[in-house]
CHARMM-style PDB file with segment names, atoms N, HN, CA, C and O in Angstrom:
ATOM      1  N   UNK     1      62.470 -46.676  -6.032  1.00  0.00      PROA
ATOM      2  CA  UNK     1      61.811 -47.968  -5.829  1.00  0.00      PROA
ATOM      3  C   UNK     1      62.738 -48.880  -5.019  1.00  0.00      PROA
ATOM      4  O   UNK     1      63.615 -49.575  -5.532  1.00  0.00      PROA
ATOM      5  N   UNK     2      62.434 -48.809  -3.548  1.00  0.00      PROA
ATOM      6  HN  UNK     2      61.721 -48.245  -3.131  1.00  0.00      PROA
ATOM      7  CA  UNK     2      63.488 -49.781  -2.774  1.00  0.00      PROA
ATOM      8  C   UNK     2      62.657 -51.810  -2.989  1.00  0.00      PROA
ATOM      9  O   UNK     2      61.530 -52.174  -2.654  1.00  0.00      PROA
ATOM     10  N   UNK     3      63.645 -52.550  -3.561  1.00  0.00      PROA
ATOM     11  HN  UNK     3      64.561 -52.254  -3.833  1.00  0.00      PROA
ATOM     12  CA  UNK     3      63.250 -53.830  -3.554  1.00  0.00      PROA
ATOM     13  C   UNK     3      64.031 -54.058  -2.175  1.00  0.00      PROA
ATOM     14  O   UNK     3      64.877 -53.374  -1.599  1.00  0.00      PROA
ATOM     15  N   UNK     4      63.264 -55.608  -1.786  1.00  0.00      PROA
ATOM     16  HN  UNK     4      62.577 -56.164  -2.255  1.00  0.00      PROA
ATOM     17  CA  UNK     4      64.151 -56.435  -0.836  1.00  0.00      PROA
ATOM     18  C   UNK     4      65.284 -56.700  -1.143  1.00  0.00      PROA
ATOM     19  O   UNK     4      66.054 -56.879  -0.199  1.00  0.00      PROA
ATOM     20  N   UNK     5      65.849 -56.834  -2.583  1.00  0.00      PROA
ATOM     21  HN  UNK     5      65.224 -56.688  -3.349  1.00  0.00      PROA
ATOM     22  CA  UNK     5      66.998 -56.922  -2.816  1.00  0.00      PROA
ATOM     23  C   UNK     5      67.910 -56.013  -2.372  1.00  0.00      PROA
ATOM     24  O   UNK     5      68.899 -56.121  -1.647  1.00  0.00      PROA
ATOM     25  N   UNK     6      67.420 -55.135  -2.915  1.00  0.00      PROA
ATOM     26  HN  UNK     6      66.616 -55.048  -3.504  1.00  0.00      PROA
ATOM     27  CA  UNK     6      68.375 -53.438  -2.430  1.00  0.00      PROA
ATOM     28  C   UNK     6      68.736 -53.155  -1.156  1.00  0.00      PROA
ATOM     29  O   UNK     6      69.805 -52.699  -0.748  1.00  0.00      PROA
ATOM     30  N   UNK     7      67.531 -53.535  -0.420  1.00  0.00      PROA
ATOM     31  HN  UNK     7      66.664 -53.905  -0.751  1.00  0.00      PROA
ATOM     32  CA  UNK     7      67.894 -52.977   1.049  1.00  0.00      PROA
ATOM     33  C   UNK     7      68.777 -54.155   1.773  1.00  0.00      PROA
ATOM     34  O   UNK     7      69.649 -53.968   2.622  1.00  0.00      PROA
ATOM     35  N   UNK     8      68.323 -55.472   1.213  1.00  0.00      PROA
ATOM     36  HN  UNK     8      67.614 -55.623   0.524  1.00  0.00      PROA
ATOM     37  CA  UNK     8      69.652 -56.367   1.700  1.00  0.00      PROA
ATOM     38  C   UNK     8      70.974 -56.098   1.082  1.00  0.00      PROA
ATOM     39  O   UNK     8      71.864 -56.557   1.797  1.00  0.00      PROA
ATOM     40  N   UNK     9      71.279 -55.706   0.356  1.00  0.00      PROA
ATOM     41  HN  UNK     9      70.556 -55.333  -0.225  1.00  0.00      PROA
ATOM     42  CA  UNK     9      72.548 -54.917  -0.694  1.00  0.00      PROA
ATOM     43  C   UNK     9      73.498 -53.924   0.128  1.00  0.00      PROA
ATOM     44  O   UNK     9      74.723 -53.809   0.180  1.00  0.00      PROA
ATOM     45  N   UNK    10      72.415 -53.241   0.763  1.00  0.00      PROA
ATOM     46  HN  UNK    10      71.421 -53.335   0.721  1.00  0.00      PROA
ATOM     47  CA  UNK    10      72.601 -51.692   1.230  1.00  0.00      PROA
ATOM     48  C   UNK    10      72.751 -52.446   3.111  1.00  0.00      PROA
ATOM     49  O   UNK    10      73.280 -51.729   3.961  1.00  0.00      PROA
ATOM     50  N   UNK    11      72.531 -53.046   3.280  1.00  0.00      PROA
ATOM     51  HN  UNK    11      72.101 -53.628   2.590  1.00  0.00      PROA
ATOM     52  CA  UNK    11      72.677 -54.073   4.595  1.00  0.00      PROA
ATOM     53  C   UNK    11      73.724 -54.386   4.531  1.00  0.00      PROA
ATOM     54  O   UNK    11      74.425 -53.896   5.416  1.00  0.00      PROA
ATOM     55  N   UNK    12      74.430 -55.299   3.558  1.00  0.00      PROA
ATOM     56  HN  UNK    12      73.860 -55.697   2.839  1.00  0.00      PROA
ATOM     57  CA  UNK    12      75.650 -56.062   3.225  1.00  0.00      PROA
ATOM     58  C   UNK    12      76.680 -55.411   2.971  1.00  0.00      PROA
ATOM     59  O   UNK    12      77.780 -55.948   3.109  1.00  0.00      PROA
ATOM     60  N   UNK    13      76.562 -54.153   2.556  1.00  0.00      PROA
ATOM     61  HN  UNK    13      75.669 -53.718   2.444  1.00  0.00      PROA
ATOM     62  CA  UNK    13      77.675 -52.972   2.105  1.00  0.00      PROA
ATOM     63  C   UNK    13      78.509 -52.285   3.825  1.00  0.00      PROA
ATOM     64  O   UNK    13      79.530 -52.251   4.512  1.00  0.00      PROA
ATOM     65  N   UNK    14      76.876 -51.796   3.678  1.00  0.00      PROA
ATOM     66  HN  UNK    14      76.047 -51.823   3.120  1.00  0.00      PROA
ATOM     67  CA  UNK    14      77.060 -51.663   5.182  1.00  0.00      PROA
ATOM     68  C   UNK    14      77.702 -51.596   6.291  1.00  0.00      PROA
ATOM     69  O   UNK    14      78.140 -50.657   6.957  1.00  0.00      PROA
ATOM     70  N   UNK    15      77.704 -53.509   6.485  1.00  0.00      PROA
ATOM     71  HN  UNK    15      77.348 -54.272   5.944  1.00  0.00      PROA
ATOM     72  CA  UNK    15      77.785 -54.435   7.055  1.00  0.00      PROA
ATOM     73  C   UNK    15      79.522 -54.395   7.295  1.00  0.00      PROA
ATOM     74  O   UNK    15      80.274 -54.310   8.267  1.00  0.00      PROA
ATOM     75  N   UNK    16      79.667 -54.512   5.771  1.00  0.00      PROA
ATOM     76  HN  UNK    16      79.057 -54.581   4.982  1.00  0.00      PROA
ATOM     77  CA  UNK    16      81.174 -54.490   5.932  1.00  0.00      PROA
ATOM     78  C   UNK    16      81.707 -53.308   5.899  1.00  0.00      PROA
ATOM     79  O   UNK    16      82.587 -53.189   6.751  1.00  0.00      PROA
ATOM     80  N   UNK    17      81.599 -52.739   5.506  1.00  0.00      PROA
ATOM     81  HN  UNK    17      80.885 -52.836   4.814  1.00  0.00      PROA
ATOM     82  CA  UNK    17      82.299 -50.988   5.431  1.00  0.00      PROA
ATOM     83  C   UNK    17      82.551 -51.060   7.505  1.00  0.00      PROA
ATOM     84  O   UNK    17      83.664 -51.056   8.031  1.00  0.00      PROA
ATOM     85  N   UNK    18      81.218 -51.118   8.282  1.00  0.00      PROA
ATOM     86  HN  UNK    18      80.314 -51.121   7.855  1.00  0.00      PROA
ATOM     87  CA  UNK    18      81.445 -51.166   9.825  1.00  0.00      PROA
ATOM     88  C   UNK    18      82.578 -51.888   9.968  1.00  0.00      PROA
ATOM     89  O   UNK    18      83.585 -51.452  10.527  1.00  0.00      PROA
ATOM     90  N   UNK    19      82.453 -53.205   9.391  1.00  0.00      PROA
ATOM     91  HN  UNK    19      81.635 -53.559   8.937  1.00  0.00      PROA
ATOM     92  CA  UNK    19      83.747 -54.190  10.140  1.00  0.00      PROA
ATOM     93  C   UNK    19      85.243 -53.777   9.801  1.00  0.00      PROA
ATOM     94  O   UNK    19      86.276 -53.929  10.452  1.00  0.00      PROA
ATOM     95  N   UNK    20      85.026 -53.251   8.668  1.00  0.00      PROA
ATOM     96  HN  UNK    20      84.187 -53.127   8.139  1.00  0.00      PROA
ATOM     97  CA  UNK    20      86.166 -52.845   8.434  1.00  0.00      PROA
ATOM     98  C   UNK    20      86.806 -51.524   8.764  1.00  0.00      PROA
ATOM     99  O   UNK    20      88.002 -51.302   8.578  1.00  0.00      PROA
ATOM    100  N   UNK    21      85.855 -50.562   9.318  1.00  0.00      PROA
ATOM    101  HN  UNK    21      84.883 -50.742   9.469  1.00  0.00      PROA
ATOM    102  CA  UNK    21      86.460 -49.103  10.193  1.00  0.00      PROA
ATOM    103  C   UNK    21      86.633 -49.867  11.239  1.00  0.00      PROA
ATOM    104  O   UNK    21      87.834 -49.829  11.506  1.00  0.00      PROA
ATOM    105  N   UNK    22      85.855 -50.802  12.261  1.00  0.00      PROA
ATOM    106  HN  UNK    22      84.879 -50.832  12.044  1.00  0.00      PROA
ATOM    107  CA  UNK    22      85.896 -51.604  13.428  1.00  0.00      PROA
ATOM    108  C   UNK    22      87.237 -52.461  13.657  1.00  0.00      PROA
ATOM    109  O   UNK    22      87.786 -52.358  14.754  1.00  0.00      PROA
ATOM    110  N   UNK    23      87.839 -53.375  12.593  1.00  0.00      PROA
ATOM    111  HN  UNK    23      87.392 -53.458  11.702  1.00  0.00      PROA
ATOM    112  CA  UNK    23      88.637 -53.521  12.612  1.00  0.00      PROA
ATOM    113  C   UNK    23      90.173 -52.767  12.436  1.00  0.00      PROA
ATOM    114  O   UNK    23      91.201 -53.094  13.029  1.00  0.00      PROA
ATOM    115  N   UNK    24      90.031 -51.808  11.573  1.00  0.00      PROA
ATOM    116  HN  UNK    24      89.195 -51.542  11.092  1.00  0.00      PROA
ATOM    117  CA  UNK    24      91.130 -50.565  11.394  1.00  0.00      PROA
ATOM    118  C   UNK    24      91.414 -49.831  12.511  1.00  0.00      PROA
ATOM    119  O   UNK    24      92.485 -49.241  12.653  1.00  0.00      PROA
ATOM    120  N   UNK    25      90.254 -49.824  13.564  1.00  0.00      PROA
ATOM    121  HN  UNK    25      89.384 -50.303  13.449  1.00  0.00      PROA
ATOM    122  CA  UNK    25      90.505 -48.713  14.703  1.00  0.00      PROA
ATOM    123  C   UNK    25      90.824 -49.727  15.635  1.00  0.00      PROA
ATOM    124  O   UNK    25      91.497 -49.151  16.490  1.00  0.00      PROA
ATOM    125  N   UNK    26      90.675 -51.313  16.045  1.00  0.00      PROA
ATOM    126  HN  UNK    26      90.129 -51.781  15.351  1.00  0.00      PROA
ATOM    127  CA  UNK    26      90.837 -52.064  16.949  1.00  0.00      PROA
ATOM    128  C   UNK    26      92.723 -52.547  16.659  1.00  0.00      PROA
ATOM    129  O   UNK    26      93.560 -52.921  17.482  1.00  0.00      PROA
ATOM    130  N   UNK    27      92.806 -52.394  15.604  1.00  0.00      PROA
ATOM    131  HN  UNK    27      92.126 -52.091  14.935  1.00  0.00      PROA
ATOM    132  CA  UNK    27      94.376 -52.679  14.860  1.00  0.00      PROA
ATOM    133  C   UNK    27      95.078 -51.198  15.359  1.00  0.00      PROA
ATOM    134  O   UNK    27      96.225 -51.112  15.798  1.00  0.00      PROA
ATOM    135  N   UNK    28      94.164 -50.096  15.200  1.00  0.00      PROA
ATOM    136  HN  UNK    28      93.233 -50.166  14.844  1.00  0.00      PROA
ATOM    137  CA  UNK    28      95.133 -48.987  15.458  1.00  0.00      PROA
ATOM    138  C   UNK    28      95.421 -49.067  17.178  1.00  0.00      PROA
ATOM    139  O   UNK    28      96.575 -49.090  17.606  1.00  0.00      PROA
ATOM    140  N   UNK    29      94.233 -49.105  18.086  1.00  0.00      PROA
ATOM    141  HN  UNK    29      93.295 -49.086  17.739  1.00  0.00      PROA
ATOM    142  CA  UNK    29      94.246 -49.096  19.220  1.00  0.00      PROA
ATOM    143  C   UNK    29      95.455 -49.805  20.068  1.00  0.00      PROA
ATOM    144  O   UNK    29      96.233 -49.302  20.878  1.00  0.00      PROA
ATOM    145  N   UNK    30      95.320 -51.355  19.522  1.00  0.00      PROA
ATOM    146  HN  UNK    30      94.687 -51.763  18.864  1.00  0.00      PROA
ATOM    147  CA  UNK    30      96.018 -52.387  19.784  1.00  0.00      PROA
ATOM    148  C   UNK    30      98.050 -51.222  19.641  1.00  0.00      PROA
ATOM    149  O   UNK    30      99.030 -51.214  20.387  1.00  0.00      PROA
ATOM    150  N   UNK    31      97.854 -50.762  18.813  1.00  0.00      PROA
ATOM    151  HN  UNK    31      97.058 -50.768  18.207  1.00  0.00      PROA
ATOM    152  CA  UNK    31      99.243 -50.461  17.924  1.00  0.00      PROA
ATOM    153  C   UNK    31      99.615 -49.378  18.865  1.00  0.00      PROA
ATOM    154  O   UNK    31     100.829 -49.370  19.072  1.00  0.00      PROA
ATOM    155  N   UNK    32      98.960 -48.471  19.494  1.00  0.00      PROA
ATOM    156  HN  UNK    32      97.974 -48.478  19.326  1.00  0.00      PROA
ATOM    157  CA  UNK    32      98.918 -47.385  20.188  1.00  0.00      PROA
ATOM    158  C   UNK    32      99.249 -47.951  21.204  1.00  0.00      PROA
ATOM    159  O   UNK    32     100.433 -47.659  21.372  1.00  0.00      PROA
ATOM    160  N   UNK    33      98.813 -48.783  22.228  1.00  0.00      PROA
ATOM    161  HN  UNK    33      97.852 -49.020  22.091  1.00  0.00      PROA
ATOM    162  CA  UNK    33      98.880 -49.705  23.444  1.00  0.00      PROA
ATOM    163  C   UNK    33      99.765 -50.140  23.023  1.00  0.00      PROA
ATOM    164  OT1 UNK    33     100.349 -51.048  23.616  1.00  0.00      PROA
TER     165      UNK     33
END
């Protein structure tokens, strides 16, 4: 049973899990350069 809640949940998790591989690989890049 997906609510609107859930799928905004599952949005927000998401959301950040990306920013935070996004940021880890832009920190590694930077570090490499």
């Amino acid at each position: 049973m997906n609510t609107v809640e859930e799928k905004i949940g599952y949005a927000f998790w998401y959301l950040m899990v990306a920013c935070s591989v996004f940021a880890l690989i832009n920190s590694l890049y930077h570090y490499m350069n």
